[in-house]
C-alpha positions in Angstrom: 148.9 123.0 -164.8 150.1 124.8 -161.6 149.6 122.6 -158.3 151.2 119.5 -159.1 148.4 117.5 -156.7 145.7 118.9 -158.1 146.4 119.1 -161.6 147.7 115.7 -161.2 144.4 114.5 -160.1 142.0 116.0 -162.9 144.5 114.9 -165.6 144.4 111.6 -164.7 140.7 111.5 -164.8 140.5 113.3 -167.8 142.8 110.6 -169.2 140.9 108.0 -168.2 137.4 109.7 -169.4 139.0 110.1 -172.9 141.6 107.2 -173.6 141.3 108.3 -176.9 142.1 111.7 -176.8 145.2 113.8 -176.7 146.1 115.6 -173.5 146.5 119.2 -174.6 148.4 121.5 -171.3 149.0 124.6 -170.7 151.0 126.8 -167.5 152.5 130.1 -166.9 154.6 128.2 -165.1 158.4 127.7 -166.3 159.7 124.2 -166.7 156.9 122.4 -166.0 157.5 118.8 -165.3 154.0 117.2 -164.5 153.1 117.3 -168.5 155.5 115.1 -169.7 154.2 112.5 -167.1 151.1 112.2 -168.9 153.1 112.4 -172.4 150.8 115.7 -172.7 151.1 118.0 -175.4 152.2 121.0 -173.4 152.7 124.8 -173.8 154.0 127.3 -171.6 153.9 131.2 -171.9 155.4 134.2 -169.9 153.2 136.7 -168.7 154.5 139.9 -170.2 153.2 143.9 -169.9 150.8 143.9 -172.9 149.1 141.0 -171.3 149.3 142.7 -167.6 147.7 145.9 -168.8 145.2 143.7 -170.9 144.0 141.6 -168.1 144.2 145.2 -165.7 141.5 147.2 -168.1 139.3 143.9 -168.4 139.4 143.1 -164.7 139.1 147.0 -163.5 135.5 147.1 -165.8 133.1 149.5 -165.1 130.3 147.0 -165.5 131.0 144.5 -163.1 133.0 144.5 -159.4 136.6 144.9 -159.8 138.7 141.8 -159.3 141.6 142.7 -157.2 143.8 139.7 -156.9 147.1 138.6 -159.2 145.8 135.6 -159.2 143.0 136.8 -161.5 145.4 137.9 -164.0 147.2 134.7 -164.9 143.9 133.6 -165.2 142.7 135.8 -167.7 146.1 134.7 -169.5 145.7 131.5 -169.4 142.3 131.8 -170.9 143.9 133.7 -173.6 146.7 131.3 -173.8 144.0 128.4 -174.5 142.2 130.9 -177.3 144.9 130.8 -179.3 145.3 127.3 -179.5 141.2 127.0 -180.7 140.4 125.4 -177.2 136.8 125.8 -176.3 136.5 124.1 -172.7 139.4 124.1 -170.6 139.7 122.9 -167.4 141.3 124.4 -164.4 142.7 123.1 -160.8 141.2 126.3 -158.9 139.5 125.9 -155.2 141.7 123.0 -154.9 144.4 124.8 -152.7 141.4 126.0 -150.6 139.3 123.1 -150.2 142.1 120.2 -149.8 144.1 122.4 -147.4 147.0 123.2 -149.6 148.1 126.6 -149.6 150.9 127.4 -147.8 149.5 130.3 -145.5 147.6 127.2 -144.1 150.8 126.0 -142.6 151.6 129.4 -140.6 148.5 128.5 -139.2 149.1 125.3 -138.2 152.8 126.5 -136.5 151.0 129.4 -135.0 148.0 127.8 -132.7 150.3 126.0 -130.1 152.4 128.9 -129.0 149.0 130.6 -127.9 148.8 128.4 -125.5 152.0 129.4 -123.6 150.1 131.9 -121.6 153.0 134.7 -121.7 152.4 134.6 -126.0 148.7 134.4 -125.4 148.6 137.9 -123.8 150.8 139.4 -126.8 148.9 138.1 -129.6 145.6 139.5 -128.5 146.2 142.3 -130.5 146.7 140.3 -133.2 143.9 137.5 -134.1 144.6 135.0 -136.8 141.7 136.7 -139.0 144.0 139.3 -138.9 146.9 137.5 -139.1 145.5 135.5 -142.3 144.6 138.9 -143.9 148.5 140.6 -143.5 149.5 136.9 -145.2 147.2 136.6 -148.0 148.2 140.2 -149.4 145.2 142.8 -148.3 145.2 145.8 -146.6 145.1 146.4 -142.7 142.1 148.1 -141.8 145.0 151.1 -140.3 146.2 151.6 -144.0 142.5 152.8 -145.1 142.1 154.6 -142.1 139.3 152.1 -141.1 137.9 151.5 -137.9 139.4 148.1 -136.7 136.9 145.4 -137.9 135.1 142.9 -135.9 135.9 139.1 -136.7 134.0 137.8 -134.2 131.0 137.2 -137.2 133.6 135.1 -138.9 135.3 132.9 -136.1 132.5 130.1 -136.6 134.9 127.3 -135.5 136.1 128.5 -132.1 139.7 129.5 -133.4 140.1 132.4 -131.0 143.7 133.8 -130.9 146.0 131.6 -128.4 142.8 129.2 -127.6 142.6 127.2 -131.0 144.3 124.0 -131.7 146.3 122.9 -135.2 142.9 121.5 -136.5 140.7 124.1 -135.4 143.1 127.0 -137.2 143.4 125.5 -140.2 139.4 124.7 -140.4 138.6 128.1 -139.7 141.0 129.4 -142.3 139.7 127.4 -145.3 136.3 128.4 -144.1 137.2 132.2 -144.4 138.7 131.6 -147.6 135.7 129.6 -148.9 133.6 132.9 -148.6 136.0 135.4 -149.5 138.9 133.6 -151.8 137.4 131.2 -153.5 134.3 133.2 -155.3 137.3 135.9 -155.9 139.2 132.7 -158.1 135.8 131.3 -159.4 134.8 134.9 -161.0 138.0 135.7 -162.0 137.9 132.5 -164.2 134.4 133.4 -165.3 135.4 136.7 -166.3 138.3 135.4 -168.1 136.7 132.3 -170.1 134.3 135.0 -171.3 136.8 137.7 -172.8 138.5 135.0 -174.7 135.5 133.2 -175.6 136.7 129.6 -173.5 135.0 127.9 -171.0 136.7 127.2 -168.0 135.6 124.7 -165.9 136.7 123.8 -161.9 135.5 120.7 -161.1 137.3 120.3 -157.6 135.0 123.7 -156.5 131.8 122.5 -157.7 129.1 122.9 -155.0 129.3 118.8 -154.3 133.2 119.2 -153.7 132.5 122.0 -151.4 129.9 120.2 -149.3 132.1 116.9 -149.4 135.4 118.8 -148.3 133.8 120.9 -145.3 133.1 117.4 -144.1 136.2 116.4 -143.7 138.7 116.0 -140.7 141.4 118.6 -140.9 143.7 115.8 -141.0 142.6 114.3 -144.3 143.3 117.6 -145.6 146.3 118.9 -143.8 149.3 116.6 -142.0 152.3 117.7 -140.1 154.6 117.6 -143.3 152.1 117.1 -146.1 149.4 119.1 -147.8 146.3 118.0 -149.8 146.5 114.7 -147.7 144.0 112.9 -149.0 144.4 114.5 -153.0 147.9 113.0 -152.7 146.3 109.6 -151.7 143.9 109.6 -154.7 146.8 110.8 -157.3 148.9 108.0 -156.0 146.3 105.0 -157.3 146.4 106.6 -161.0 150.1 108.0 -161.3 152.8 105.8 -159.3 156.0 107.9 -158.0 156.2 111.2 -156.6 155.1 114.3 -157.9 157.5 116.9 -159.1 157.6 120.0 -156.4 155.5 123.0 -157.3 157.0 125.2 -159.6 158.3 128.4 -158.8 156.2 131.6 -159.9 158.9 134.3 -160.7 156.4 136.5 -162.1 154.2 137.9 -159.0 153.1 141.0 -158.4 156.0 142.4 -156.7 158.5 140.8 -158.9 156.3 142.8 -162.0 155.4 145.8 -160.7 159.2 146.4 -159.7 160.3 145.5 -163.2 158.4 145.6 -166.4 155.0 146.7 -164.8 156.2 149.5 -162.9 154.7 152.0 -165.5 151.5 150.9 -164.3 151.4 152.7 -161.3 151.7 155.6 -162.3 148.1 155.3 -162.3 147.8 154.8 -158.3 145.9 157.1 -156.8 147.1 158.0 -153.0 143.5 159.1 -151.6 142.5 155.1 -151.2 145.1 154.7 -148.7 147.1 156.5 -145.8 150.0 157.9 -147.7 152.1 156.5 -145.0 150.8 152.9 -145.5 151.5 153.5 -149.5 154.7 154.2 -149.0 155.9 152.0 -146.9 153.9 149.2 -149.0 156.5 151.1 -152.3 159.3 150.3 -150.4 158.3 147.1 -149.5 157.5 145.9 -153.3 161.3 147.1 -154.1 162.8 145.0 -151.4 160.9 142.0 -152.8 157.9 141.3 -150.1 155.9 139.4 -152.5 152.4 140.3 -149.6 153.1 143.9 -150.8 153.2 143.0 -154.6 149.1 142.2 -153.6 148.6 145.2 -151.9 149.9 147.2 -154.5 147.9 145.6 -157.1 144.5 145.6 -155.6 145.1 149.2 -155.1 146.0 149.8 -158.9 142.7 147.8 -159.8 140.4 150.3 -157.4 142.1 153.0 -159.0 141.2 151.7 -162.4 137.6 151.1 -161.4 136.9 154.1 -159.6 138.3 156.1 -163.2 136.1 154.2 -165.5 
C-alpha cells in the first residue's frame, strides 16, 4: 500500500476476485490507514541501513543496468518484506501515479503553462523548457552538472507543449508521456529486479500494456482536474469503497532524509569525477538543508559509482 487511490482500487478487486481469501498488506509507509478499511491483515516495516546498502549492491550489479532511483529501493524492500512472510505473488500499485496523472510534479505543470502565456514570462522561460523543468523536479542531473552539452528535447515534445505556448492539458499530456518512456520501465525493472532477489513475484496490473494503451487515450481531464488527481481512479474506487480515502501518507524516509542521517556512511563511496565538483557540492549542501530533489541526485550518483567499481 502506498497511493491511497490506487491501492484502493486493486484491493477492492482483489477482494472481490477472492471473497474467500484473507487480504494480506504490506507498506513502508507509517500509520497506514487504507488497510484497516478492507479489515486487511497488514504489516509495516522501516527501511533501515542494512536494507539500504542491501538494496544499493543488488541494484548497482555488474550484470545488468544500474537502477538509479530511491524508488527502486523501497521496492526491493518491499519484496523482501513479502519474503518473509512466505508470499509468492504480490501485487503492486506502480505506473498508477504515471498513467492516471497522479504525481504531484504533474501539478507544477498544470500551474506553470498559463503564465507562459503572459508574453513578458514567455521571453524568460525560454531558457528554461518544461522537459527541463520536469527533469530539475523529478531529481536528475542538469546536463551543466555533467559537463554535458545542453540536450535537445525537441525529439521528445510530441504533444506540442513548447515552453510558454502549451495549455494545462497539453503539459500535463506531454509529461506523462515522457515519464511513460523514461519513469515507468525505471519502476517496472526495479520491481522485476527485486521480485527476483527475494524470490516473489510482483505483479503491476495498472501498467500492463492494455492499461497503457487505454490511459494514453484518455482526456487529460479524466486523469487530472483542477483540485483532484487520478480523476477517474477516484471515480472507480468510489463504486467499491463508499467515503473518502485517507490522504497519502507521508514518506519520512527519502533519500535526503537517509543519506543525511543513518545512510550518510554510504557516500563515502561517491566518486567526484561523474559530476562537476561544483554541482556536487552544492547538491551536499543541498541534501543537509533537506531538498528532498537533491536526496535523488545524490543517490543516482552513489549507484553509478557502485556500478562503474564492480
Amino acid at each position: 500500500l502506498s497511493q491511497p487511490t490506487a491501492s484502493a482500487a486493486i484491493a477492492a478487486a482483489a477482494q472481490q476476485q477472492r471473497p474467500d481469501q484473507q487480504l494480506q498488506t504490506f507498506s513502508f509507509a507509517p500509520r497506514n490507514q487504507l488497510a484497516s478499511r478492507f479489515g486487511a491483515r497488514h504489516t509495516e516495516d522501516r527501511l533501515d541501513p542494512a536494507i539500504v546498502e542491501a538494496a544499493l549492491v543488488d541494484l548497482a550489479a555488474a550484470d545488468h543496468a544500474p537502477l538509479t532511483r530511491w524508488s527502486a529501493v523501497r521496492t526491493w524492500a518491499l519484496a523482501g518484506l513479502m519474503a518473509r512472510f512466505d508470499v509468492h505473488v504480490g501485487i503492486t500499485d506502480v505506473g498508477a501515479d504515471i498513467l492516471f496523472g497522479g504525481r504531484p510534479i504533474y501539478g507544477r505543470h498544470q500551474r506553470r503553462a498559463p503564465l507562459g502565456r503572459i508574453p513578458a514570462l514567455h521571453r524568460l522561460r525560454r531558457t528554461r523548457p518544461w522537459p527541463r523543468a520536469h527533469q530539475r523536479w523529478t531529481g536528475l542531473w542538469a546536463p551543466e552538472d555533467i559537463g554535458a552539452q545542453e540536450i535537445d528535447f525537441e525529439h521528445i515534445d510530441a504533444h506540442g507543449a513548447e515552453s510558454g505556448k502549451s495549455t494545462e492539458a497539453d503539459a500535463i499530456s506531454a509529461a506523462i508521456g515522457l515519464d511513460v518512456r523514461v519513469r515507468l520501465p525505471h519502476q517496472l525493472q526495479a520491481q522485476y529486479r527485486a521480485g527476483r532477489a527475494h524470490g516473489v513475484r510482483l505483479r503491476a496490473p495498472l501498467a500492463s500494456g492494455r492499461m497503457v494503451e487505454m490511459t494514453a487515450d484518455m482526456p487529460t481531464e479524466m486523469k487530472r482536474g483542477l483540485l483532484r488527481d487520478q480523476v477517474v481512479l477516484r471515480a472507480v474506487v468510489r463504486g467499491w469503497l463508499p467515503g473518502d480515502l485517507p490522504a497519502p501518507p507521508r514518506l519520512r524516509q527519502t533519500a535526503t532524509v537517509m543519506l543525511d542521517g543513518p545512510c550518510a556512511h554510504l557516500l563515502h563511496g561517491l566518486r567526484g569525477d561523474l559530476v562537476r565538483p561544483a554541482a556536487l557540492a552544492a547538491t551536499r549542501a543541498a541534501v543537509r538543508r533537506g531538498d528532498p530533489h537533491a536526496g535523488e541526485r545524490l543517490w543516482a550518483l552513489l549507484v553509478l559509482s557502485r556500478w562503474l567499481e564492480t
